[in-house]
C-alpha positions in Angstrom: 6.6 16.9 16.8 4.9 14.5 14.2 4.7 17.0 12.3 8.3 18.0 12.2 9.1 14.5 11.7 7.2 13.8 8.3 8.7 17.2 7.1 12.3 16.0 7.8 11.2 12.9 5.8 10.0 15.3 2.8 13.5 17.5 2.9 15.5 14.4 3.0 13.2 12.4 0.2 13.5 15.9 -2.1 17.6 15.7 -1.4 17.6 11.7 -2.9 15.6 12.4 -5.6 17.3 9.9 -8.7 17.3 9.8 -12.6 15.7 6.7 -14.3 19.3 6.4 -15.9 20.7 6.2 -12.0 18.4 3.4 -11.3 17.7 1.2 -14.4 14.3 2.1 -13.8 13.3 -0.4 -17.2 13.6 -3.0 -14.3 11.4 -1.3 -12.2 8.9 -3.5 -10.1 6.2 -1.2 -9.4 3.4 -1.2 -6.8 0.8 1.0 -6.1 -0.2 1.0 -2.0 -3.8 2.7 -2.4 -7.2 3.4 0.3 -7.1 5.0 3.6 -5.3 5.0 6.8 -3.8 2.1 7.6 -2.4 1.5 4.3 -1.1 5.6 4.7 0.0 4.0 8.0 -0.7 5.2 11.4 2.1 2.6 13.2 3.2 4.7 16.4 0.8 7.3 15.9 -1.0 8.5 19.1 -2.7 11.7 19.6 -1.6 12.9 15.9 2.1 12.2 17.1 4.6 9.9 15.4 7.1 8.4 17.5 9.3 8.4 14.9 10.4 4.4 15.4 11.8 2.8 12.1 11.8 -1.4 12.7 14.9 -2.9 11.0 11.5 -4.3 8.4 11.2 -1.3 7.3 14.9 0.2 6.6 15.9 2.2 3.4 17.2 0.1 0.4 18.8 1.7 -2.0 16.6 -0.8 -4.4 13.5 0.7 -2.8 12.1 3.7 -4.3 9.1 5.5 -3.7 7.2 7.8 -6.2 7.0 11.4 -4.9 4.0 13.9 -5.0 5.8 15.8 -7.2 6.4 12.6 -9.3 10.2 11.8 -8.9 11.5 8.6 -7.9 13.5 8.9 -4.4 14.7 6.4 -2.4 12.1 5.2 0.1 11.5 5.9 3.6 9.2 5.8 6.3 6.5 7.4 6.6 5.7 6.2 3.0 2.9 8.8 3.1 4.3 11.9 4.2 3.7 14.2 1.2 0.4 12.4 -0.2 -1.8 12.1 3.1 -0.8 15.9 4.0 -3.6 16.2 6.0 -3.2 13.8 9.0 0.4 12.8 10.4 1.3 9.6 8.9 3.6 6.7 10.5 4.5 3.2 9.8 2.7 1.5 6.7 2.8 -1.7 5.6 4.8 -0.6 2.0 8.4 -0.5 3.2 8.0 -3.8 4.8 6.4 -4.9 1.9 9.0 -3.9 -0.5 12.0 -5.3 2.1 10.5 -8.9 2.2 10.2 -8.9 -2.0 13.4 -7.6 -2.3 14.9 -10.2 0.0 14.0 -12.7 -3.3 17.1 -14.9 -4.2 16.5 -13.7 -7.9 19.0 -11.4 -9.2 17.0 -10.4 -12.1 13.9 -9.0 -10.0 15.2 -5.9 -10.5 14.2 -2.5 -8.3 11.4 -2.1 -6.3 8.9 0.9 -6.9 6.0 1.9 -5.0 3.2 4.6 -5.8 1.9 5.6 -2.6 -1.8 6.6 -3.3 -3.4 6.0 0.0 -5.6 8.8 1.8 -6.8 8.1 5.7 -10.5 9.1 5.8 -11.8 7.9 2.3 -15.1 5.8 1.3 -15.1 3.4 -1.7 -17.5 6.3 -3.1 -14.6 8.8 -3.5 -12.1 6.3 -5.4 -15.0 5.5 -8.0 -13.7 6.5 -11.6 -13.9 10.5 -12.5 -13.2 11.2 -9.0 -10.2 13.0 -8.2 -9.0 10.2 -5.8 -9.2 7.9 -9.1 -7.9 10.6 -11.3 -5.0 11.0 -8.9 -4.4 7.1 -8.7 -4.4 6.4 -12.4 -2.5 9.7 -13.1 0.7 8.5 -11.0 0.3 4.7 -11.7 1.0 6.1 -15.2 4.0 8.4 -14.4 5.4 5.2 -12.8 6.0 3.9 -15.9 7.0 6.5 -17.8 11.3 5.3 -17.9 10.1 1.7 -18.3 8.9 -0.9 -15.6 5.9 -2.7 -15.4 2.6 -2.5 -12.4 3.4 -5.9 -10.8 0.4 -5.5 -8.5 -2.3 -2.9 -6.7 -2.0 -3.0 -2.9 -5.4 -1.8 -1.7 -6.5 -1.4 2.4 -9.9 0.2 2.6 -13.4 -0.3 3.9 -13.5 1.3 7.6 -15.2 4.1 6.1 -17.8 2.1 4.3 -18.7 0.1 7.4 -20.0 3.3 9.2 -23.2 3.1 7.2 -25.3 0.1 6.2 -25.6 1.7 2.6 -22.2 2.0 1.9 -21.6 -1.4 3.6 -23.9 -3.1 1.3 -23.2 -2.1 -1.6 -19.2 -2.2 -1.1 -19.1 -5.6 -3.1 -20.1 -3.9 -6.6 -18.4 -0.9 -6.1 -15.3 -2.9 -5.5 -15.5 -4.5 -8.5 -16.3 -2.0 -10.2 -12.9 0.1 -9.3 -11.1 -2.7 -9.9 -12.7 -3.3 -13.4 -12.5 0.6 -14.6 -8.8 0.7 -13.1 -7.4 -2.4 -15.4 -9.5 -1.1 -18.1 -7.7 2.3 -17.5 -3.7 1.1 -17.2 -4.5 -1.4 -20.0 -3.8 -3.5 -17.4 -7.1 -6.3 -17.6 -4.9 -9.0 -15.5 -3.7 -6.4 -12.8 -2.8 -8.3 -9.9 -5.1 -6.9 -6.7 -4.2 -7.8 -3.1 -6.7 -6.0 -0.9 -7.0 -6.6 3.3 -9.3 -7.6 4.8 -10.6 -4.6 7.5 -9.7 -5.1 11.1 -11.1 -2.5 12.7 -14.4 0.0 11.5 -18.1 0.7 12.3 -21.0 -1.5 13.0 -21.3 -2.8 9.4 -17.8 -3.6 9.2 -18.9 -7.2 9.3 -20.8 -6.8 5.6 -17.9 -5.2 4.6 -15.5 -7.7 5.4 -17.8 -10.7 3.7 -17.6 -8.4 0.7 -14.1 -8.3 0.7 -13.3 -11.8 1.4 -16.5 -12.8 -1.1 -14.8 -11.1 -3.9 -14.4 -13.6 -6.9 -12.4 -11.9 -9.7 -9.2 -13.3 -11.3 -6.3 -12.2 -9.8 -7.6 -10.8 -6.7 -7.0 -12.1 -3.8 -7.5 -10.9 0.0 -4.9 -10.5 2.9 -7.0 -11.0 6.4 -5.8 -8.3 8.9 -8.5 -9.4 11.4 -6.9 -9.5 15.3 -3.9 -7.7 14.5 -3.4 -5.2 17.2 -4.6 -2.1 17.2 -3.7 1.3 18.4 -5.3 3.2 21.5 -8.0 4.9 18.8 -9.2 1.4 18.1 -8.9 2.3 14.7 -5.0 2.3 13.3 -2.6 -0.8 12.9 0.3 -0.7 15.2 3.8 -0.9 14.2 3.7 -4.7 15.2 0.7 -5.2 13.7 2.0 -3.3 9.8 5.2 -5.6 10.3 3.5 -8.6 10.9 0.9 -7.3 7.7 3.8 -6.3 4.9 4.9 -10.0 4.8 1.8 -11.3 4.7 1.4 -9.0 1.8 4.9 -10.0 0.6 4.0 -13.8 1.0 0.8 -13.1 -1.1 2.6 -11.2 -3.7 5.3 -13.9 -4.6 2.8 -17.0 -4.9 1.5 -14.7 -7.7 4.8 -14.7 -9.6 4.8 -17.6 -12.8 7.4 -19.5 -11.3 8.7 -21.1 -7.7 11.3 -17.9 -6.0 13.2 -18.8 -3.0 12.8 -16.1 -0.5 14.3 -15.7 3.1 10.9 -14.5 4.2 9.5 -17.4 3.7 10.3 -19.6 5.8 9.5 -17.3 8.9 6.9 -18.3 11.2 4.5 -15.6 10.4 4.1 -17.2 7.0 2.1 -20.0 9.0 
């Protein structure tokens, strides 16, 4: 059944595939949602099952697209992952939520909203390291992003579960992060790239040293969303739908007190902002 479900969401992604000259794409706002699971999304997965239940958060917009494994904009829709994290049956993310709060800015000029889903469940830090095909992959459709015009407003990165599995990996999370982060501005000519990473909720018994890595992190223009006590589903593991709601505005909140200049947005002034 989940399966059948993501490959409805293929067909109908394929059939609203746009032109750059359709969309203005020279506007475009992208965003690149990159690491593992939950940023693939597993909302309303159980027992590699999808329920198939879109929130009202994460609805199409017709400003929303969503670059395509076979690198065509089409409009966006849940699961965000569905032809990039083949292997596992993907579900609610916190992208589309994401993209819906920005878009509900009171700025006119802000243009369309693109997003570059990356993410693959499974992954350590070790795997996106530059040369790797992860990396490869990452900077290769960042770049096709911008090929009709638009500019890489921010990385959106949710990884680390992996990592906190072994006390290697764990410890030495902190400089590869930095790392990735350096070699990825350095390769999208990008050196102020805006990075909003989150903070693990869930992972192995070192997840603790991953998190102080994460939340340690001291470069400019990186900053760190906390998902810590958001619910989880039965595995333990995944964000719930609830949980990726409640997780794309925080995101969203994150994102606009990066912009230059005060924006007015009807997200907000909601209480999950507290």
């Amino acid at each position: 059944m989940g399966y059948l479900l993501s490959l409805m969401v293929i067909l109908v992604s394929h059939a609203c595939a746009v032109s750059a000259a359709d969309w203005g794409l020279q506007n475009n706002n992208i965003f690149i949602l990159a690491g593992q699971s939950n940023m693939a999304g597993r909302g309303g997965v159980v027992n590699d099952t999808w329920d198939g239940i879109v929130p009202s958060e994460c609805r199409p917009n017709q400003s929303i697209l969503r670059l395509s494994a076979g690198l065509t904009w089409v409009e966006a829709r849940e699961p965000l992952h569905a032809d990039i994290d083949t292997n596992k049956t993907c579900g609610i993310g916190p992208g589309m939520v994401f993209a819906n709060a920005v878009m509900n800015l009171k700025d006119p000029f802000f243009g369309i909203v693109g997003l570059v889903p990356c993410a693959v469940g499974g992954t350590n830090l070790s795997e996106w390291s530059r040369g790797s095909y992860l990396y490869t992959q990452l900077v290769r459709r960042a770049k096709a992003s911008l090929q009709h015009g638009g500019k890489i407003r921010a990385l959106l990165w949710y990884q680390g579960e992996s990592d906190s599995e072994s006390r290697d990996y764990a410890d030495s999370y902190k400089g590869k992060l930095e790392k990735f982060i350096m070699d990825l501005r350095t390769d999208l000519r990008s050196p102020m790239l805006t990075v909003i990473q989150v903070g693990v909720a869930s992972g192995g018994p070192f997840m603790e040293t991953v998190r102080k890595a994460q939340l340690g992190l001291h470069l400019p223009n990186v900053t760190c969303v906390d998902a810590k006590g958001l619910p989880l589903e039965p595995d333990g593991l995944h964000l719930t739908t609830p949980a990726q709601v409640h997780l794309g505005h925080k995101l969203a909140r994150d994102f606009l007190q990066t912009l230059p200049r005060p924006i007015t947005s009807n997200t907000s002034k909601r209480s999950y902002f507290m």
